[in-house]
N, CA, C and O atoms as a printed pandas DataFrame, in Angstrom:
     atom_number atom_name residue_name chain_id  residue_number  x_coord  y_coord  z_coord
0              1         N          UNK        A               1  -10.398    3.887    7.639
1              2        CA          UNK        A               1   -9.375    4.093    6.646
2              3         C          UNK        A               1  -10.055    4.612    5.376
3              4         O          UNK        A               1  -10.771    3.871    4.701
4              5         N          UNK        A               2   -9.845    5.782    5.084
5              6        CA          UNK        A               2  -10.383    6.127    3.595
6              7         C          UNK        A               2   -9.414    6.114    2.546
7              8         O          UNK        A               2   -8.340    6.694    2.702
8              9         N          UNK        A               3   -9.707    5.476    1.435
9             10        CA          UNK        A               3   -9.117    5.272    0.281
10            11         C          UNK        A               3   -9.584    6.157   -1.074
11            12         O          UNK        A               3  -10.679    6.123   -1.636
12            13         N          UNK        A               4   -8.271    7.045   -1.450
13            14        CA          UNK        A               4   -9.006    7.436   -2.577
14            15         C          UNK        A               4   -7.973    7.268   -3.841
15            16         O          UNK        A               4   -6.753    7.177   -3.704
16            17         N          UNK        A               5   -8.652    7.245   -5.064
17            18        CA          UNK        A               5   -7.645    6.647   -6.112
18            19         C          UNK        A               5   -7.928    7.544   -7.243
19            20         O          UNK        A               5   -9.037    7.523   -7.777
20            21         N          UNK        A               6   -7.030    8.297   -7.624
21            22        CA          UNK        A               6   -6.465    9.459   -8.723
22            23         C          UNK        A               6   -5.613    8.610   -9.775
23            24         O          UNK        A               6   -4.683    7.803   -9.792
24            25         N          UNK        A               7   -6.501    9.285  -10.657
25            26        CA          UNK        A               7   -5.624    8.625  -12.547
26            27         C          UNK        A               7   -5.461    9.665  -12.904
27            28         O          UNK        A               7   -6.076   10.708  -12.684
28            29         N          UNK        A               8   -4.127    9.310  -13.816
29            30        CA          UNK        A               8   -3.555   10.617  -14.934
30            31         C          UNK        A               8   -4.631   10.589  -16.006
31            32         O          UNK        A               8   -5.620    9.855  -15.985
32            33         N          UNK        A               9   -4.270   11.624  -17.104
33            34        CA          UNK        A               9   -5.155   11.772  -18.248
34            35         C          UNK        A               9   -5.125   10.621  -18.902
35            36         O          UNK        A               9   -6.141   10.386  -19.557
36            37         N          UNK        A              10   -4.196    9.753  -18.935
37            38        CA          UNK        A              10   -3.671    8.611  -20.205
38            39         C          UNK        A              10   -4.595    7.336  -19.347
39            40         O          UNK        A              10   -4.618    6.338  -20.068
40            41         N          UNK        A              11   -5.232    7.141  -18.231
41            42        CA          UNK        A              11   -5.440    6.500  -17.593
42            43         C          UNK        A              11   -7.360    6.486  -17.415
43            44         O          UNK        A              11   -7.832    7.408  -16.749
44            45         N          UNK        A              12   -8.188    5.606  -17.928
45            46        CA          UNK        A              12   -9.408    5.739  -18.341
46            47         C          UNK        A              12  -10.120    5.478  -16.350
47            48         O          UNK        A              12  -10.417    4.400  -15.836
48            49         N          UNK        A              13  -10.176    6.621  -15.814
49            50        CA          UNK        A              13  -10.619    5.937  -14.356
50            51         C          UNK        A              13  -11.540    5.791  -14.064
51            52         O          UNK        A              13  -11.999    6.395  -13.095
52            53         N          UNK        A              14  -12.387    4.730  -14.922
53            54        CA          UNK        A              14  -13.929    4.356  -14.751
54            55         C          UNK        A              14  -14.330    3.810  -13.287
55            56         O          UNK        A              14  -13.341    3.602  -12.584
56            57         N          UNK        A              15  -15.296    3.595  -12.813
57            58        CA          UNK        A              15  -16.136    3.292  -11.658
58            59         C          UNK        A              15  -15.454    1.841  -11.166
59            60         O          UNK        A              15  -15.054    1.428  -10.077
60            61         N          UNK        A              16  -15.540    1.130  -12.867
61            62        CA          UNK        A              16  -15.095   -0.426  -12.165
62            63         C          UNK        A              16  -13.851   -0.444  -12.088
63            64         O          UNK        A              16  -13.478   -1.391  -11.395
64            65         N          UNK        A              17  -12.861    0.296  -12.564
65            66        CA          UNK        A              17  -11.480   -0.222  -12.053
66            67         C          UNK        A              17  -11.662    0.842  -10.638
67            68         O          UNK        A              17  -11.562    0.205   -9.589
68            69         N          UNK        A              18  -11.879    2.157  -10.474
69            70        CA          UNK        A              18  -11.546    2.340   -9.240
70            71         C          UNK        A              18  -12.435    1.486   -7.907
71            72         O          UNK        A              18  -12.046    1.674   -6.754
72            73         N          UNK        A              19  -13.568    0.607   -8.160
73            74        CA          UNK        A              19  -13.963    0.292   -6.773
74            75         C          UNK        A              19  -13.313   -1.270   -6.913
75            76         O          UNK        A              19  -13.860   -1.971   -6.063
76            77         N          UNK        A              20  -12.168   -2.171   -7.831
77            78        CA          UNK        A              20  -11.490   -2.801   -8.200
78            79         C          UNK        A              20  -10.333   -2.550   -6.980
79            80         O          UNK        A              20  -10.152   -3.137   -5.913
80            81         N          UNK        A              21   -9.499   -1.193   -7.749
81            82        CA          UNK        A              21   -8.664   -0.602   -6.667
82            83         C          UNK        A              21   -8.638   -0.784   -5.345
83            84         O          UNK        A              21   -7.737   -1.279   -4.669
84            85         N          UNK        A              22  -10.056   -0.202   -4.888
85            86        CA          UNK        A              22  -10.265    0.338   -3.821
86            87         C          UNK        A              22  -10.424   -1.020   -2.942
87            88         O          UNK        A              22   -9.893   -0.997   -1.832
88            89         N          UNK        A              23  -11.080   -2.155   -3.324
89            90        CA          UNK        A              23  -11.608   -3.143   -2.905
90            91         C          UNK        A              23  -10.095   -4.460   -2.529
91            92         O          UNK        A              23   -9.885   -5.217   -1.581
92            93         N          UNK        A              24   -9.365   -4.177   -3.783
93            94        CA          UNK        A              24   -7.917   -4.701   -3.653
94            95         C          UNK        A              24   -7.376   -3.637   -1.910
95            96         O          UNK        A              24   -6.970   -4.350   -0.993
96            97         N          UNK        A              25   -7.406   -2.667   -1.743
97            98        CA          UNK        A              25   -6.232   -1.830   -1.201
98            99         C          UNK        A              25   -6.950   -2.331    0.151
99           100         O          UNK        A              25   -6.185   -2.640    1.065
100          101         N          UNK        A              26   -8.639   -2.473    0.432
101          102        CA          UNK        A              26   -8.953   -2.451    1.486
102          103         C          UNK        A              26   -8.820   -4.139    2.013
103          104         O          UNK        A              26   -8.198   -4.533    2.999
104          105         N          UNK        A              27   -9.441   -4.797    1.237
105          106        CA          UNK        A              27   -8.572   -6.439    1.790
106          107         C          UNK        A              27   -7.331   -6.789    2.249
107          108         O          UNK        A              27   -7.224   -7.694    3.076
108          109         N          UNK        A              28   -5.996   -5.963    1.658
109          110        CA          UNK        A              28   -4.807   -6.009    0.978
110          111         C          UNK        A              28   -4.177   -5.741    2.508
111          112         O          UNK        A              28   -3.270   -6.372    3.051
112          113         N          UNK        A              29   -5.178   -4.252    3.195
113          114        CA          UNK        A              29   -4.477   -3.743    3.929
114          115         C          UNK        A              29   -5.417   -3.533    5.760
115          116         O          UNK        A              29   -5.155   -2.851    6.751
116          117         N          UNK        A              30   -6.572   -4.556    5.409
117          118        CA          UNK        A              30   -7.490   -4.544    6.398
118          119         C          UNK        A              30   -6.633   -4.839    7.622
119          120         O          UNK        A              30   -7.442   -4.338    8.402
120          121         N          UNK        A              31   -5.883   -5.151    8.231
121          122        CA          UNK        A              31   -5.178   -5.610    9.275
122          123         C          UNK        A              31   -4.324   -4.603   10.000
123          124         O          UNK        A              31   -3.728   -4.596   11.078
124          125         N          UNK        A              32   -4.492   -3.724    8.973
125          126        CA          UNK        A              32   -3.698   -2.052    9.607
126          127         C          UNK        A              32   -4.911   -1.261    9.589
127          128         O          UNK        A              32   -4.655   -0.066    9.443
128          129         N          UNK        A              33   -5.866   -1.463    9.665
129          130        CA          UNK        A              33   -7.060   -0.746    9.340
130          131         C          UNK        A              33   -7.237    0.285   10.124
131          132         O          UNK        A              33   -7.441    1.351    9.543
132          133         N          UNK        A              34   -7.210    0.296   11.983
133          134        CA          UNK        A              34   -7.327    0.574   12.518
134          135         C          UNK        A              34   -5.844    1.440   12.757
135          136         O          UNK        A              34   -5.568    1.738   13.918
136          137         N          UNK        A              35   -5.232    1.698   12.043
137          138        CA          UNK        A              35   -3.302    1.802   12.022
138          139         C          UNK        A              35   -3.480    3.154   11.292
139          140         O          UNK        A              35   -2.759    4.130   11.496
140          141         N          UNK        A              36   -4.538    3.113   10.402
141          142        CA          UNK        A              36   -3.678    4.097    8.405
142          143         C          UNK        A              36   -5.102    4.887    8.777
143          144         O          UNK        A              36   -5.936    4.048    9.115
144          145         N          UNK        A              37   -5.644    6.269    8.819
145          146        CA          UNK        A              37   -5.629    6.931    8.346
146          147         C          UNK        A              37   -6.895    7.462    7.338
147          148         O          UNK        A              37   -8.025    7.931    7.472
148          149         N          UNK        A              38   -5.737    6.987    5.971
149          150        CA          UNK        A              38   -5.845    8.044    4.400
150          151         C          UNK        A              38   -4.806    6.936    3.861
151          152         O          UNK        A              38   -3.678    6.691    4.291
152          153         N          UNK        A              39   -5.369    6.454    3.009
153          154        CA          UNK        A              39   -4.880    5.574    1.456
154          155         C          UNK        A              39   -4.364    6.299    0.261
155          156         O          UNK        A              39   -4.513    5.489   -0.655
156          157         N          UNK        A              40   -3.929    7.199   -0.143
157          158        CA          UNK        A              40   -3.944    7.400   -1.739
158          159         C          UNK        A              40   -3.237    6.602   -2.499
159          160         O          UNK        A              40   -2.155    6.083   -2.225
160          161         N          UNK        A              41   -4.246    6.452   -4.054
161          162        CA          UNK        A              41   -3.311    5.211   -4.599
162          163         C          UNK        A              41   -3.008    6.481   -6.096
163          164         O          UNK        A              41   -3.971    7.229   -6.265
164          165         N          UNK        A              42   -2.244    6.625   -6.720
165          166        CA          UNK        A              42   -1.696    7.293   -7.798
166          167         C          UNK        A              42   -1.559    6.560   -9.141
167          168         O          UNK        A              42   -0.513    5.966   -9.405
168          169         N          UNK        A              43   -2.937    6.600  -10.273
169          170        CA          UNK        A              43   -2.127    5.509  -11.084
170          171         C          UNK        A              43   -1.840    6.050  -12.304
171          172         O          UNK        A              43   -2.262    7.206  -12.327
172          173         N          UNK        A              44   -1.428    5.807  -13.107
173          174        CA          UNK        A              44   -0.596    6.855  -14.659
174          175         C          UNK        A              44    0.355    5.400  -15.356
175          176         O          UNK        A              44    0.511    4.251  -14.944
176          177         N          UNK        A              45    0.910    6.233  -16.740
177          178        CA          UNK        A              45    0.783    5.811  -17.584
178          179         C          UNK        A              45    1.971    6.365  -18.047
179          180         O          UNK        A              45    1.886    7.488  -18.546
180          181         N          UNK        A              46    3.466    5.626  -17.973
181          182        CA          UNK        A              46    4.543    6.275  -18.264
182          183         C          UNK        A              46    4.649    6.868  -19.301
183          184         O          UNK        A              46    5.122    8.002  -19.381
184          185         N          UNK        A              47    4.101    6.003  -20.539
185          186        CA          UNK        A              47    4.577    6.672  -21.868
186          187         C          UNK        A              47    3.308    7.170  -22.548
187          188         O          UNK        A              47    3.219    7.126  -23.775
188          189         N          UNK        A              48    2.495    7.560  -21.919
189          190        CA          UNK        A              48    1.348    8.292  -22.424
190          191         C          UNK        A              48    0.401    7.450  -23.828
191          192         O          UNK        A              48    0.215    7.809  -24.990
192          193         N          UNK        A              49    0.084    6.566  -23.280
193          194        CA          UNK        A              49   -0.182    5.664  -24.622
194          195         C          UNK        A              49    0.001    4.890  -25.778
195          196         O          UNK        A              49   -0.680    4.291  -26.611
196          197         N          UNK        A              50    1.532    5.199  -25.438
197          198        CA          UNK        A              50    2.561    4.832  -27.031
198          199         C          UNK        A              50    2.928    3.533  -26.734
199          200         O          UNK        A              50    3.916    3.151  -27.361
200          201         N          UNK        A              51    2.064    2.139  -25.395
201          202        CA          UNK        A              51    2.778    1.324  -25.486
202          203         C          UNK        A              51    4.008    1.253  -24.936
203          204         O          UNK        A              51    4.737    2.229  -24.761
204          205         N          UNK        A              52    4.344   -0.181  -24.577
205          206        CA          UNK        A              52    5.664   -0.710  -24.447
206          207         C          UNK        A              52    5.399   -1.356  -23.065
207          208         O          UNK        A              52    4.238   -1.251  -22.668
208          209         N          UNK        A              53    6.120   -1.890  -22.406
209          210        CA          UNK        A              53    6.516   -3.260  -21.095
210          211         C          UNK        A              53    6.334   -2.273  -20.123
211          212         O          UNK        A              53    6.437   -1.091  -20.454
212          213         N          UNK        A              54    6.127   -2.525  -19.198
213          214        CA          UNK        A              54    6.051   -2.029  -18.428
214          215         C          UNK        A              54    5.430   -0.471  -17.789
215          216         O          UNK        A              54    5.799   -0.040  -16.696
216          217         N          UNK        A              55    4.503    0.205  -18.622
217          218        CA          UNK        A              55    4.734    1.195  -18.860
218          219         C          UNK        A              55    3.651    2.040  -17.341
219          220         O          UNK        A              55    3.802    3.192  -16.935
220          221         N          UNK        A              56    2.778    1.150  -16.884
221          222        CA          UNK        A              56    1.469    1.574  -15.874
222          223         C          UNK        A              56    2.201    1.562  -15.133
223          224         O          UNK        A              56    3.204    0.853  -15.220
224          225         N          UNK        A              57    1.986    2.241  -14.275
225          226        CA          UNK        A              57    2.928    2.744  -12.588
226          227         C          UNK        A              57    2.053    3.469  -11.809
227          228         O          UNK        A              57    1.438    4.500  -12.082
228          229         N          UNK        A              58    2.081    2.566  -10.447
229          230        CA          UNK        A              58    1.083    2.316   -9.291
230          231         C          UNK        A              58    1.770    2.864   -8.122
231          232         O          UNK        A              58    2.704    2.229   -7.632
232          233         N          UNK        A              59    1.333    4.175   -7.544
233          234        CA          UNK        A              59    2.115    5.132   -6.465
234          235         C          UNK        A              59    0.942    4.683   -5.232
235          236         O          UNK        A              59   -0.248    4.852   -5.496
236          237         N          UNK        A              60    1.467    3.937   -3.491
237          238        CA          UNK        A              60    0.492    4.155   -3.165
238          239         C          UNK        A              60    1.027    4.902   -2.040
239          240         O          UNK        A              60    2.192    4.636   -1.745
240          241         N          UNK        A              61    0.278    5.997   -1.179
241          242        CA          UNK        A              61    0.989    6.248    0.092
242          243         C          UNK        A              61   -0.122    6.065    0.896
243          244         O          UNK        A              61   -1.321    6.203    0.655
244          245         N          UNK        A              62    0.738    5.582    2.330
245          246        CA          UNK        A              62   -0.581    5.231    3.286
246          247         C          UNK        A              62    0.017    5.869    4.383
247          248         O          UNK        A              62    1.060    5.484    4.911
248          249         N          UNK        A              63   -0.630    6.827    4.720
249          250        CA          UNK        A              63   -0.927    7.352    6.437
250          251         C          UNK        A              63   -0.843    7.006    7.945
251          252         O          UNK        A              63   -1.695    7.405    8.738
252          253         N          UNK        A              64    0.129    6.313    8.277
253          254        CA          UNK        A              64   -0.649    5.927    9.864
254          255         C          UNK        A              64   -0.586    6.728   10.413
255          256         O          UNK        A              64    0.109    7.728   10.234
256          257         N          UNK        A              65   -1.660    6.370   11.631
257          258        CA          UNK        A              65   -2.030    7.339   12.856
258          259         C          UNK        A              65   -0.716    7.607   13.528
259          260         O          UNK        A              65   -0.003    6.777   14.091
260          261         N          UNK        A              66   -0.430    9.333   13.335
261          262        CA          UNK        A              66    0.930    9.700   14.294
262          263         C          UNK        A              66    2.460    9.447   14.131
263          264         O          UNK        A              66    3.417    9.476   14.905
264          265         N          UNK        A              67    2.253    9.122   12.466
265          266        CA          UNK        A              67    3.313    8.829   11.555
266          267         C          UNK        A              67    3.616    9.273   10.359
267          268         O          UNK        A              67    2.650    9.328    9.598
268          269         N          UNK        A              68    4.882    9.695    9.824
269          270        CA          UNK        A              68    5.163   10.492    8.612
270          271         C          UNK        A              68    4.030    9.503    7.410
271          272         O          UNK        A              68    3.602    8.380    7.675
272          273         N          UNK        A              69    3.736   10.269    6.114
273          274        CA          UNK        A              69    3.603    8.945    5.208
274          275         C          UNK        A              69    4.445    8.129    4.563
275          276         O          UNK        A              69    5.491    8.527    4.050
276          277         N          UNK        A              70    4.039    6.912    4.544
277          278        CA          UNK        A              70    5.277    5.853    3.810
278          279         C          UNK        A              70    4.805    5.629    2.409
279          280         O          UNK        A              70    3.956    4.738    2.440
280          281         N          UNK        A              71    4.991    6.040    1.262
281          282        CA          UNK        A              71    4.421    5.787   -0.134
282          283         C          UNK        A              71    5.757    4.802   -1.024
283          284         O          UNK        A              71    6.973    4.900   -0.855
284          285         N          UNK        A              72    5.309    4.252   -1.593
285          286        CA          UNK        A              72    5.615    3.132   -2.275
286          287         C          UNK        A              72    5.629    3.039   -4.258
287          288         O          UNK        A              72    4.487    2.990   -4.714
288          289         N          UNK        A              73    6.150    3.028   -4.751
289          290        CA          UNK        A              73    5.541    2.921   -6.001
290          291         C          UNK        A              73    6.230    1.250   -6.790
291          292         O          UNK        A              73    7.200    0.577   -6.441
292          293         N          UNK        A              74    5.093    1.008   -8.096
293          294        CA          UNK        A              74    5.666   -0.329   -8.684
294          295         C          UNK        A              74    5.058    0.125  -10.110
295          296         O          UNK        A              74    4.258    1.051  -10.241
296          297         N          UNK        A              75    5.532   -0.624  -11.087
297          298        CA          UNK        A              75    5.156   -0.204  -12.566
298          299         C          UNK        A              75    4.998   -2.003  -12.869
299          300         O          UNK        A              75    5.422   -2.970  -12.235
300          301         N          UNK        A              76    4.261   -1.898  -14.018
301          302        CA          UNK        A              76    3.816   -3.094  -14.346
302          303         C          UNK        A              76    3.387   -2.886  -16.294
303          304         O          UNK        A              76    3.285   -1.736  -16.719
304          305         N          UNK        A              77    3.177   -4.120  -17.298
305          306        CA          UNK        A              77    2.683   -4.011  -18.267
306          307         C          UNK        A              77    1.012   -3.741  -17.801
307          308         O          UNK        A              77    0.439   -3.073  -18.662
308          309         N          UNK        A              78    0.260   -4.058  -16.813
309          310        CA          UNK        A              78   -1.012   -3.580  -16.811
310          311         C          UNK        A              78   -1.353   -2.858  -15.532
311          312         O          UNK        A              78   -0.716   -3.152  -14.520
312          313         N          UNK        A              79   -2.119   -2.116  -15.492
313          314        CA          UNK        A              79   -2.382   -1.361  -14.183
314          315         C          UNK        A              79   -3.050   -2.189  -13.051
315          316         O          UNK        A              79   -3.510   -1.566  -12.094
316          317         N          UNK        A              80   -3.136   -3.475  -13.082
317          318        CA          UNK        A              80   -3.909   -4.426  -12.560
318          319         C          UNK        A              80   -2.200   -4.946  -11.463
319          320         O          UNK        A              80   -1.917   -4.948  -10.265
320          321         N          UNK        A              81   -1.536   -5.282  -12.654
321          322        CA          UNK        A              81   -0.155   -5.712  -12.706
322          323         C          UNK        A              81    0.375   -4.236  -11.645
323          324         O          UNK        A              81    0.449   -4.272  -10.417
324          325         N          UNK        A              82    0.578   -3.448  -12.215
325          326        CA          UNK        A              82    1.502   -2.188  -11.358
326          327         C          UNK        A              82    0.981   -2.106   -9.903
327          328         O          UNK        A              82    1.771   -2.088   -8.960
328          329         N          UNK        A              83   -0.597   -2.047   -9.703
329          330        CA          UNK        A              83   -1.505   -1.888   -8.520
330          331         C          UNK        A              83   -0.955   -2.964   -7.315
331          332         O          UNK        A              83   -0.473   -2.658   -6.224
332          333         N          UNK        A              84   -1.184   -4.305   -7.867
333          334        CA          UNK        A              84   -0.540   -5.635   -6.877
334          335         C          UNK        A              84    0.658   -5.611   -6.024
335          336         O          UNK        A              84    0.820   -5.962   -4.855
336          337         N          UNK        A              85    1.933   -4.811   -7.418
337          338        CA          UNK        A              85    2.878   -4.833   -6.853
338          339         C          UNK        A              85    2.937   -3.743   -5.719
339          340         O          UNK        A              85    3.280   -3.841   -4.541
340          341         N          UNK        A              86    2.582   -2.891   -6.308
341          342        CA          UNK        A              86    2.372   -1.739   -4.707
342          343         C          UNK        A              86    1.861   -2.123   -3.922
343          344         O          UNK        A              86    2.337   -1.971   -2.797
344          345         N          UNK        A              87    0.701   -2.779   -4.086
345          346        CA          UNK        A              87    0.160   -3.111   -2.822
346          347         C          UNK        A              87    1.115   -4.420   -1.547
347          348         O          UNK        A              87    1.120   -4.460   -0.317
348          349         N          UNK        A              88    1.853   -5.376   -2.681
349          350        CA          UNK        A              88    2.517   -6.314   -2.028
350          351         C          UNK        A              88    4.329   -5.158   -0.954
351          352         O          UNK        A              88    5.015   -5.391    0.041
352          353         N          UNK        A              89    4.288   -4.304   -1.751
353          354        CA          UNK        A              89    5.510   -3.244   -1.145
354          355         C          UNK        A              89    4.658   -2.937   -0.242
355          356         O          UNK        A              89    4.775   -3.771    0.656
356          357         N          UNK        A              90    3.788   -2.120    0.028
357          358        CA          UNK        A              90    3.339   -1.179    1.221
358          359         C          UNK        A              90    3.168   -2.086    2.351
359          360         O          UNK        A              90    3.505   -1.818    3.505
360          361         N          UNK        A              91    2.509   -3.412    1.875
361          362        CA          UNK        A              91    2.058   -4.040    2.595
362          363         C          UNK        A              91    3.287   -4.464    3.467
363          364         O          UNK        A              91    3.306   -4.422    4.697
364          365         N          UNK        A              92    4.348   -4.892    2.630
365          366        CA          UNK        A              92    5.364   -5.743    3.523
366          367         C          UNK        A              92    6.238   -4.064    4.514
367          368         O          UNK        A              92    6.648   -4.146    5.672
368          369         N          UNK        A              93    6.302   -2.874    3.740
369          370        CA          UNK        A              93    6.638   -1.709    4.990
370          371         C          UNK        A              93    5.757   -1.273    5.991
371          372         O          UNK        A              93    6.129   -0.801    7.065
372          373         N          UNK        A              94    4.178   -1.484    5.523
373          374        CA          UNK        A              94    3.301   -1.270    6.567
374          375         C          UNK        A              94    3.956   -2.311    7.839
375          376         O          UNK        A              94    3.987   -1.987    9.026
376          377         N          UNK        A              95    4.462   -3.622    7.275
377          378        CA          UNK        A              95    4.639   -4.489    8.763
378          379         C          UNK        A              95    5.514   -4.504    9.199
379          380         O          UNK        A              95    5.656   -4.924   10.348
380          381         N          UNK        A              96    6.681   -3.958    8.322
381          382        CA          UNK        A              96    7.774   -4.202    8.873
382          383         C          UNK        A              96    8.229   -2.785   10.331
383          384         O          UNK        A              96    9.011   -2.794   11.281
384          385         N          UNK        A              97    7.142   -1.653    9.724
385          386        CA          UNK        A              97    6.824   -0.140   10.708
386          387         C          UNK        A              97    6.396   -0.685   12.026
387          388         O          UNK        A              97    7.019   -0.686   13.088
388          389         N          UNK        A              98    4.988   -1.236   11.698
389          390        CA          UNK        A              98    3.559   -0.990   12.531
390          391         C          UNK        A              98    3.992   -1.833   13.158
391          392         O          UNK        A              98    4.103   -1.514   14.341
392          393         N          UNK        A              99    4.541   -3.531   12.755
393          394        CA          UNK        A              99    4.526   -4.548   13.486
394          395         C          UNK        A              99    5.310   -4.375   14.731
395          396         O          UNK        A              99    4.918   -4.876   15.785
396          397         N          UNK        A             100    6.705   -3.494   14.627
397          398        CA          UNK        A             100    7.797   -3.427   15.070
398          399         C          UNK        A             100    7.302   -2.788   16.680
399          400         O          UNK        A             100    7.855   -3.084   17.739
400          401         N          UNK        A             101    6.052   -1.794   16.509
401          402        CA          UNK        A             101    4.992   -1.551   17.978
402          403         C          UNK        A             101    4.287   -2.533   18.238
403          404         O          UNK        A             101    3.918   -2.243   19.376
404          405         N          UNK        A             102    3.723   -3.718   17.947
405          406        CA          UNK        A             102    2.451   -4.354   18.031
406          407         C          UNK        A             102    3.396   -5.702   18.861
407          408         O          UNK        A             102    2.969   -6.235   19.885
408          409         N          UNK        A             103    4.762   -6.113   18.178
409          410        CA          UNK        A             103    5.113   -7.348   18.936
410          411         C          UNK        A             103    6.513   -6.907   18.814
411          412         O          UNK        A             103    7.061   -6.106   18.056
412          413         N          UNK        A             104    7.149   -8.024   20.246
413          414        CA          UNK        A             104    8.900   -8.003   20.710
414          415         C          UNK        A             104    9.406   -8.902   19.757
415          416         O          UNK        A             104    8.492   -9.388   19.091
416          417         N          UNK        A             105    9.856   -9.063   19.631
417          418        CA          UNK        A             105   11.670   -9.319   19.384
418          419         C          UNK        A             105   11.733  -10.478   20.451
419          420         O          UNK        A             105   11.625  -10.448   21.677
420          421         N          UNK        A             106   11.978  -11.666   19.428
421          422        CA          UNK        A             106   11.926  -12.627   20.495
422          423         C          UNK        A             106   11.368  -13.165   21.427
423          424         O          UNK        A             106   10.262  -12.715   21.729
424          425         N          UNK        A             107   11.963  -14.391   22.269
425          426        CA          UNK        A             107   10.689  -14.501   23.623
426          427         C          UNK        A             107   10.706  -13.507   24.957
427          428         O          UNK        A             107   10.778  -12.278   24.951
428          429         N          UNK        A             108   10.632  -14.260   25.924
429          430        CA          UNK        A             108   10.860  -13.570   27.338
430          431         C          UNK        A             108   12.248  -13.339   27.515
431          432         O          UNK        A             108   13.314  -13.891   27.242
432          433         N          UNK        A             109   11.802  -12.242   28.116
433          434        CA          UNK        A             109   13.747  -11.332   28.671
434          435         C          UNK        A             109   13.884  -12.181   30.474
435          436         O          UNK        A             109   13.052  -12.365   31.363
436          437         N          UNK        A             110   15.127  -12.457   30.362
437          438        CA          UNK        A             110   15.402  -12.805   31.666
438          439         C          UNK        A             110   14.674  -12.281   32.878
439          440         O          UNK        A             110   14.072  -12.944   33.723
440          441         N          UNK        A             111   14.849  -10.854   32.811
441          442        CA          UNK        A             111   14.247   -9.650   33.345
442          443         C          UNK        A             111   12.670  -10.089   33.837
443          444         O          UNK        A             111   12.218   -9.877   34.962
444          445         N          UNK        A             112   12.105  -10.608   32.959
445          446        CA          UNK        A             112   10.652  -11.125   33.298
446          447         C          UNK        A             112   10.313  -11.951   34.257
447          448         O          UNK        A             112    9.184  -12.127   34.713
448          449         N          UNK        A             113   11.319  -12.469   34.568
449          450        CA          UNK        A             113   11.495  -14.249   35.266
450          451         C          UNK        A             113   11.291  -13.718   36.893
451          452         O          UNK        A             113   11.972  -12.852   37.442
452          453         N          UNK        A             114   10.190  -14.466   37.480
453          454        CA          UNK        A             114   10.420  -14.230   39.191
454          455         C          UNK        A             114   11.342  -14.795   39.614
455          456         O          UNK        A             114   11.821  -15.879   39.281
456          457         N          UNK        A             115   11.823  -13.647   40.845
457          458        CA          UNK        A             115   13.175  -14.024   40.990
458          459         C          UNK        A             115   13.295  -15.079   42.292
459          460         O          UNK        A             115   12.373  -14.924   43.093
460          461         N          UNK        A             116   13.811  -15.635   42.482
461          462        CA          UNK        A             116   13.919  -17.071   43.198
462          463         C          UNK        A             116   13.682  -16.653   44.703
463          464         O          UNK        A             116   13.691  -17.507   45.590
């Protein structure tokens, strides 16, 4: 799975927040590992510096193998804050996709049962 993480201009993308990022996305999402691909995480800065609630907003899209991409976004007062929440979204559509191949629906089908 390769992860790569792009900041806007308003957004200082030093070494330690991106291997921060990167280190969040790969724990976050190790269990699809073998599932995704290509990571991109998108992070920016709604109001360009001027302040205010909410303003960092965390785009992530993730890749699986042989599947459209599913991208996600969350905004937060800190980019720490915006990052989590994306990651807690992708994470819960990564399973609600991937899982939906990996396990059934319920227990055994009648169908399974040797027949008498």
């Amino acid at each position: 799975m390769h992860i790569q993480v792009n900041t806007d201009d308003n957004i200082e993308g030093d070494e330690t927040l991106i291997a921060q990022v990167e280190a969040d996305i790969r724990d976050g999402l190790s269990r699809f590992a073998d599932q995704i691909t290509r990571v991109e995480v998108h992070l920016s800065d709604e109001n360009a510096g001027k302040g205010g609630s909410d303003d960092k907003r965390c785009m992530i899209e993730a890749r699986p193998t042989g599947q459209q991409p599913m991208a996600v976004t969350s905004q937060g007062p800190t980019v720490q804050e915006a990052s989590a929440g994306a990651l807690q979204k992708i994470q819960s559509k990564l399973q609600s996709s991937l899982g939906r191949k990996t396990t059934t629906k319920g227990g055994h089908s009648i169908r399974d049962l040797d027949p008498l």
